[in-house]
C-alpha positions in Angstrom: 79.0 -5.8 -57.1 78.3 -7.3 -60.2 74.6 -6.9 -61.7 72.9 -9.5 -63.8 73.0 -10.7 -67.0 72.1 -7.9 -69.7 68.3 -8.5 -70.2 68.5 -6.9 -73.6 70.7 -5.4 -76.3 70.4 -2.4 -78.4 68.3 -3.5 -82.0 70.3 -4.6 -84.8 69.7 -0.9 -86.5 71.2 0.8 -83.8 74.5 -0.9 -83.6 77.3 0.7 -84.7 79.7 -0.2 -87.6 82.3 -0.4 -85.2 80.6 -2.9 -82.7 79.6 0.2 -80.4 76.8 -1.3 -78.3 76.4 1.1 -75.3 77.1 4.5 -74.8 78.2 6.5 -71.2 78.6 9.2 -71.1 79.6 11.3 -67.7 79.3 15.2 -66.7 81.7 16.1 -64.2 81.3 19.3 -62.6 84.4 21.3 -62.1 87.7 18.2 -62.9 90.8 19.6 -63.7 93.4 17.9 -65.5 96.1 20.1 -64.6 97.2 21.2 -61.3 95.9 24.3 -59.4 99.2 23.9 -57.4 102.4 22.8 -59.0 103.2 21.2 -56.3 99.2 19.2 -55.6 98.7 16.6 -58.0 95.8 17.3 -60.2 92.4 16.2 -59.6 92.6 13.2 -62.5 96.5 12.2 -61.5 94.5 11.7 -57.6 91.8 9.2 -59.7 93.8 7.1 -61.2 91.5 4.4 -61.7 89.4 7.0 -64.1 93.1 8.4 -65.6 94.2 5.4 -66.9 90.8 4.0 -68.1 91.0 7.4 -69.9 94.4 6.9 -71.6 94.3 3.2 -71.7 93.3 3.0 -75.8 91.3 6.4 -74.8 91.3 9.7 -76.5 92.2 12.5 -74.0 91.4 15.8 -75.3 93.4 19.0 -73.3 92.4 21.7 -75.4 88.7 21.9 -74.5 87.0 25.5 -73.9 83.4 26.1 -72.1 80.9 28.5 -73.3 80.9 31.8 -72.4 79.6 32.6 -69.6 80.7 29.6 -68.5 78.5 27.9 -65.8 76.9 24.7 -65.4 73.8 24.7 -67.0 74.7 26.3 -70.4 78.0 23.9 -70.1 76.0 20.7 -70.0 73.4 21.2 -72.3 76.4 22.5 -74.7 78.2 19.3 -74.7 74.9 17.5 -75.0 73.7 19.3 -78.2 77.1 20.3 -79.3 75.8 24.1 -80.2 76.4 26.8 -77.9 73.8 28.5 -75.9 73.0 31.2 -78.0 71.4 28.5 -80.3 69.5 26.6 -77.7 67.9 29.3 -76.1 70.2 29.7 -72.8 72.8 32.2 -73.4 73.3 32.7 -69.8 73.5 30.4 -67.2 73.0 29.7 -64.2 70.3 32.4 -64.7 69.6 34.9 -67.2 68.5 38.2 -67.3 64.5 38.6 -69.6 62.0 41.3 -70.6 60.4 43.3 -71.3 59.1 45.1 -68.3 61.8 45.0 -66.0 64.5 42.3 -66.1 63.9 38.7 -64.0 66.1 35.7 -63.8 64.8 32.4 -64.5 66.9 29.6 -63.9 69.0 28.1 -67.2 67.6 24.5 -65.2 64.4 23.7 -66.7 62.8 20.7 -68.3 63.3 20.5 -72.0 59.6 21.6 -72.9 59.2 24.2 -70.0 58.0 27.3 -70.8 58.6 30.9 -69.8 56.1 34.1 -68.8 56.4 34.9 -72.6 54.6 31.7 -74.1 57.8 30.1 -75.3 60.1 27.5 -74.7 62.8 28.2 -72.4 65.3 25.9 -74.5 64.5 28.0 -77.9 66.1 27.5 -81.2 66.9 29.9 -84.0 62.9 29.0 -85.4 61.7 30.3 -82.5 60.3 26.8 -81.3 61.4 24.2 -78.5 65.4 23.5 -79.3 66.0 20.0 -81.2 66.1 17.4 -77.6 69.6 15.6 -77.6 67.5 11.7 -76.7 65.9 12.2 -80.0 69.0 10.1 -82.4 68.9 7.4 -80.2 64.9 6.9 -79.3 64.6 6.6 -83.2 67.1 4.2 -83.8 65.8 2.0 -81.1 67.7 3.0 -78.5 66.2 3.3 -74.8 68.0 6.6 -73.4 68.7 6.7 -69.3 69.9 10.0 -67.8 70.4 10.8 -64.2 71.3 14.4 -62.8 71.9 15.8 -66.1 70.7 19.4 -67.1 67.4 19.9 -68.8 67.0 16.1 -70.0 64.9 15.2 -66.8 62.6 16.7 -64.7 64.9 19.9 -62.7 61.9 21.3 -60.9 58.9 19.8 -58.6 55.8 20.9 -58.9 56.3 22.9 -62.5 57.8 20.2 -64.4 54.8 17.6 -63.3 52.4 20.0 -64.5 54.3 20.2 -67.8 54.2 17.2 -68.5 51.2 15.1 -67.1 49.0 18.2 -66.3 48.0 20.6 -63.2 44.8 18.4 -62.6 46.7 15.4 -62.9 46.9 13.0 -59.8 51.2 13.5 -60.0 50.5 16.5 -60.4 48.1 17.1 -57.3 50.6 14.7 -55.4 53.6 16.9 -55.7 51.5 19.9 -54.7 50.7 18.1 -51.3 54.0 16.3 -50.8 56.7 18.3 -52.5 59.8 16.3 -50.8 58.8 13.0 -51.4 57.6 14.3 -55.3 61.1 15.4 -55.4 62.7 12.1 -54.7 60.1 10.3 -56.8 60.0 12.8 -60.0 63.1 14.9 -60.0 66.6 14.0 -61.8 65.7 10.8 -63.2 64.5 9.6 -66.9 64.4 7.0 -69.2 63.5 8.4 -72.9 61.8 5.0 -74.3 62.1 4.3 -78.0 59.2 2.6 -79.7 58.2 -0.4 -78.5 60.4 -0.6 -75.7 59.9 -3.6 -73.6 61.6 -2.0 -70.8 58.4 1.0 -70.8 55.5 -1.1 -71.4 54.4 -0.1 -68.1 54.7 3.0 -65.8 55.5 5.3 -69.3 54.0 8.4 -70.2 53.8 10.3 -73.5 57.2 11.9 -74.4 56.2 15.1 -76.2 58.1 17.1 -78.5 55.7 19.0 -80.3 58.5 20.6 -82.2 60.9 18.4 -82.9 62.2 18.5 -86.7 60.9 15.4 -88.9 58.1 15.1 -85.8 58.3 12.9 -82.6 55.5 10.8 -81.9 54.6 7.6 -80.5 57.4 8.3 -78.0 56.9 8.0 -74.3 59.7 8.2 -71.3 59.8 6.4 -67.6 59.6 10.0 -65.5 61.3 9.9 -62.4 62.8 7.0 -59.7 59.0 6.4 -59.2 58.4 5.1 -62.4 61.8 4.2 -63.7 62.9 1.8 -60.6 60.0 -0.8 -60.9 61.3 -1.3 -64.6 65.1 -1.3 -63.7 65.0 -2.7 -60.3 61.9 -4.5 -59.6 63.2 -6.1 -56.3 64.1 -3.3 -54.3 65.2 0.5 -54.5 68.4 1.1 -56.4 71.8 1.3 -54.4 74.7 3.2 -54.8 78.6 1.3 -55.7 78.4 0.8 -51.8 75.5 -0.9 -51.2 73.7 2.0 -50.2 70.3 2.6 -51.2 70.2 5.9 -53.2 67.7 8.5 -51.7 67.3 12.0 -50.5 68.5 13.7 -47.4 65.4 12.4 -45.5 65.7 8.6 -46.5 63.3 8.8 -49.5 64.5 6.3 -51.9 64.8 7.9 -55.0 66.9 11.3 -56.3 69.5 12.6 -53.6 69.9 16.0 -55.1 71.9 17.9 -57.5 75.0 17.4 -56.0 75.2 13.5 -56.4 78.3 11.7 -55.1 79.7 9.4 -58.2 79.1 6.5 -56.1 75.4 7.3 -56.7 75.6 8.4 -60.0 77.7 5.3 -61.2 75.4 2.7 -59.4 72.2 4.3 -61.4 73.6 4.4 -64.5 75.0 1.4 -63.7 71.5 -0.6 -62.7 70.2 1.2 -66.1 72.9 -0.7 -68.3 72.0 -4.0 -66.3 68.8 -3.7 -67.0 69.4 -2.9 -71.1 69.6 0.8 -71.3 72.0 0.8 -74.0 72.5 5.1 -73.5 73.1 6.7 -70.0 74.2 10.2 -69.0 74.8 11.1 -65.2 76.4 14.2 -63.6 78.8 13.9 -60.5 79.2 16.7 -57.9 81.9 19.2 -57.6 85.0 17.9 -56.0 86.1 21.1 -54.9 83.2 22.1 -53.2 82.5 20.5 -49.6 79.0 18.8 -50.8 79.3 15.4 -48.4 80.6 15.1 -45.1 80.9 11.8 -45.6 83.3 12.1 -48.4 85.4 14.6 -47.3 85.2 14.5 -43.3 85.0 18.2 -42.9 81.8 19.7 -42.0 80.3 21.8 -44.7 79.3 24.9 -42.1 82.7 25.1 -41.0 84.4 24.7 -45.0 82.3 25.3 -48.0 84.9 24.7 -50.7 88.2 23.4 -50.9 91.6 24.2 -51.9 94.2 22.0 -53.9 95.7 20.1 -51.3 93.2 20.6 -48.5 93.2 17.2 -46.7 89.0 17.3 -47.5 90.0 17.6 -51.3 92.5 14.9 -50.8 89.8 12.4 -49.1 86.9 13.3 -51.5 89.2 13.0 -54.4 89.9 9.0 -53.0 86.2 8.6 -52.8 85.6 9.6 -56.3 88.9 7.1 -57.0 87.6 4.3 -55.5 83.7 4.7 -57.3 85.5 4.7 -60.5 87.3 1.5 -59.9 84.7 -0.4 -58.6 82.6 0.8 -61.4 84.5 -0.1 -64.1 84.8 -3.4 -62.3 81.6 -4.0 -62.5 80.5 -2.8 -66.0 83.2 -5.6 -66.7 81.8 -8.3 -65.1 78.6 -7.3 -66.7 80.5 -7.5 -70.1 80.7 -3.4 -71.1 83.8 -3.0 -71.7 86.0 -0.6 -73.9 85.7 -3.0 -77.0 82.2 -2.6 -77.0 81.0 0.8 -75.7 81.7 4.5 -75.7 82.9 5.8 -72.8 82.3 9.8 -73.3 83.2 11.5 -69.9 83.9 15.6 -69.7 83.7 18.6 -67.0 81.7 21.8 -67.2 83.1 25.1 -66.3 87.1 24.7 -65.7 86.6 27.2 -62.7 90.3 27.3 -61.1 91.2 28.0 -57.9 91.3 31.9 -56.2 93.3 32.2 -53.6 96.6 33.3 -51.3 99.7 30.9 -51.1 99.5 27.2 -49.5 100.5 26.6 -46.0 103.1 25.1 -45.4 104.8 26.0 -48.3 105.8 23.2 -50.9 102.8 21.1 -49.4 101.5 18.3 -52.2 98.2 17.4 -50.0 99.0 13.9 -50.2 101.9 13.6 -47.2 101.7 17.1 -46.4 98.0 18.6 -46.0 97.9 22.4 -47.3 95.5 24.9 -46.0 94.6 28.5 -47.5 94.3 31.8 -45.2 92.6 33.2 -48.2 90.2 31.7 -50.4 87.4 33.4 -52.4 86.3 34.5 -56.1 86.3 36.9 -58.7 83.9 38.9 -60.1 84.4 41.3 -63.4 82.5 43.7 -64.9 83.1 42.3 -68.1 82.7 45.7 -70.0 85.4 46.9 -67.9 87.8 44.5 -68.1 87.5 44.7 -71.7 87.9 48.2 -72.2 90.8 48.5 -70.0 92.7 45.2 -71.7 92.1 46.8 -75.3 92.3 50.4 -74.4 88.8 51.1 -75.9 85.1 52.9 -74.9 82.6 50.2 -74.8 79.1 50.8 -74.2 76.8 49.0 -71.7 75.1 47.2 -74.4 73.5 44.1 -74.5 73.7 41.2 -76.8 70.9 40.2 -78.6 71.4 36.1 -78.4 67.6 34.7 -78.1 64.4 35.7 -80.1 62.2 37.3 -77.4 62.1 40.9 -75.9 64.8 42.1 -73.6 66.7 38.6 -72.9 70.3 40.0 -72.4 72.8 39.6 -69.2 71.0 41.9 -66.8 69.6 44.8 -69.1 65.6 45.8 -68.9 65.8 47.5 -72.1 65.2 46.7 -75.9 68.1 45.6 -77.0 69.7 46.9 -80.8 70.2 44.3 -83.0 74.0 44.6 -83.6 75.7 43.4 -86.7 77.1 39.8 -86.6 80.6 41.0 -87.2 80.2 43.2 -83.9 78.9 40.8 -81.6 82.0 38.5 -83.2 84.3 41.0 -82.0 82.8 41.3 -78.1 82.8 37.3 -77.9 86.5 37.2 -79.6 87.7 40.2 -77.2 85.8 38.4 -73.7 87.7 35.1 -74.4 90.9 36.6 -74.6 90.7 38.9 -71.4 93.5 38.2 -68.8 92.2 39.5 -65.5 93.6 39.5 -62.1 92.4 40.8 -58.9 94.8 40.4 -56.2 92.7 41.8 -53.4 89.8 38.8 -53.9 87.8 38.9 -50.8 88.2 35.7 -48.5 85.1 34.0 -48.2 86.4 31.2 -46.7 
């Protein structure tokens, strides 16, 4: 599975002091590093390829807290950016609740430079203009940047994003109108930000606009989508997953699978994109807990939608992911990325844990004895509530004021009142420390 020769290497100016010559970085959704069970080992200790990579001259941090609320969009584009939502425009995520007249919910996926029904950018900063893109570092100091999957970097939805960024009369445009599938596997999930004068762009790249990035960004342009970014990485074919697969959507389109990409896809991208001298790549890989590929996990999604520790489909899926991480370290290797000369950044969104009654059989560790779960379901607080019963206080239904547009709040149509810093400090302080329990969770499962 080794890929070719390197073709190029970042520029001289963009090398690290400390010989740093690549950067990967990987968004898990959902990995837990401690056990769910006591008795199920953990989802890292059943990846043990990935575990040991991590502590093998690694830094493994075990103190790391999402945003609040903590969901996957606002938890990607958080660790990206490094600034909570609340400073990028996306307080809420997966959706959030926006004014004036009446409250809607657009999704926290978007496109960088998408706009809502209020004339600005969905990814806002505190200036009131499009949020500082995370791409923009690297692209300056010479750095081509590659993402695949990850929230908000690439294009999240067909026909919208098209028209954002090449126009509605445009012919990509006019093609994803007419064959929205295919446009998905061609456009969707897949980037390559170019910095100046990249070799690797000269052809199929299009202007990468940033109208309001700080200090300017022009003379930039980005490889949009498998369509155009392929040709440049892969010229003799489409690109394959760790397996030999070739990676494409549901109906056989090469190109973007989905949002729910196995790592065996997102690894061979990213990987094809360092092979071919992409010195930055981000990628996301599915949830493990959730029963996204048959293939992986042997159990048919309409009769399990998620699993719990120890299930014999977390078990198998949980090998999968295993054996993509071995074979892509083994192949970065061959390639020459190694530890010594790249930074290897790899975190989860959300730390959701499982809800749930007790294992079956009891003392099960899903690894020589499967568990199941009569009862497996979710959650869900009023978070008002909860606080006012855990600290024995009358709080309002009030909203918090986080974004600098009418009305944006969790899920309240009116005005909101601007409340004093030290206030909304106290609700954020008092949220994070809530201990709820609900031990009559409905089984949806």
């Amino acid at each position: 599975m080794a890929g070719p020769r390197l073709r190029t290497r970042v520029r001289a100016s963009a090398i690290s002091e400390n010989g740093i010559e690549h950067i990967v970085y990987i968004q898990f959704d959902n990995v837990h590093l401690r056990r769910d069970n006591p008795n199920v080992p953990s989802d890292l200790e059943q990846m043990p390829n990935l575990l040991n990579f991590l502590e093998d001259k690694g830094t493994l941090f075990t103190d790391h807290h999402t945003p609040l609320i903590s969901h996957t969009a606002v938890d990607i584009v958080t660790s990206l950016t490094g600034v909570y939502g609340d400073k990028f425009g996306v307080p809420i995520g997966n959706s959030f609740g926006f004014g004036p007249n009446g409250v809607t919910f657009p999704s926290s996926f978007t496109y960088w430079t998408d706009v809502l029904s209020d004339g600005l950018p969905e990814m806002l900063d505190k200036r009131g203009k499009n949020a500082p893109a995370p791409w923009v570092p690297f692209t300056r100091a010479g750095c081509d940047y590659g993402a695949f999957s990850t929230a908000n970097i690439e294009f999240e939805n067909i026909p919208g994003d098209v028209e954002t960024v090449f126009g509605k009369n445009s012919p990509q445009a006019m093609f994803a109108e007419q064959n929205h599938t295919l446009a998905v596997a061609d456009y969707e999930g897949i980037i390559i930000h170019c910095a100046q004068g990249s070799a690797l762009c000269a052809q199929n790249s299009a202007p990468d606009i940033l109208k309001d990035e700080p200090g300017g960004y022009t003379g930039f342009t980005a490889l949009y989508g498998n369509a155009n970014v392929q040709p440049q990485i892969s010229p003799s074919g489409p690109v394959k997953d760790l397996d030999g697969n070739v990676i494409a959507d549901s109906e056989g389109n090469p190109g973007f699978p989905g949002f729910d990409p196995t790592p065996a896809q997102t690894l061979g991208y990213l990987a094809k994109m360092l092979e071919a001298g992409v010195p930055v790549v981000t990628g996301y890989i599915e949830d493990a807990h959730d029963n996204n590929q048959q293939a992986l996990s042997g159990v048919d999604p309409n009769e399990v939608a998620f699993f719990g520790p120890g299930e014999a489909g977390y078990v198998k899926t949980l090998a999968a992911f295993d054996k993509a991480f071995g074979q892509f370290f083994a192949r970065l290797a061959k390639d020459g990325i190694t530890k010594e000369n790249t930074l290897f950044i790899i975190t989860a969104d959300e730390n959701d844990h499982f809800v749930g009654g007790p294992p079956s059989p009891a003392g099960c560790d899903g690894i020589t004895t499967p568990c199941t779960y009569a009862k497996k379901g979710e959650i869900n607080n009023i978070l008002d509530s909860v606080i006012a019963t855990e600290f024995a206080i009358r709080h309002r239904s009030r909203s918090i004021s986080t974004r600098r547009r009418p009305s944006t709040s969790t899920a309240i149509p009116a005005r909101p009142t601007p409340r004093p810093a030290s206030s909304s400090a106290m609700w954020e302080r008092r949220a994070a420390s809530t201990r709820s329990t609900d031990q009559t969770a409905t089984p949806t499962n």
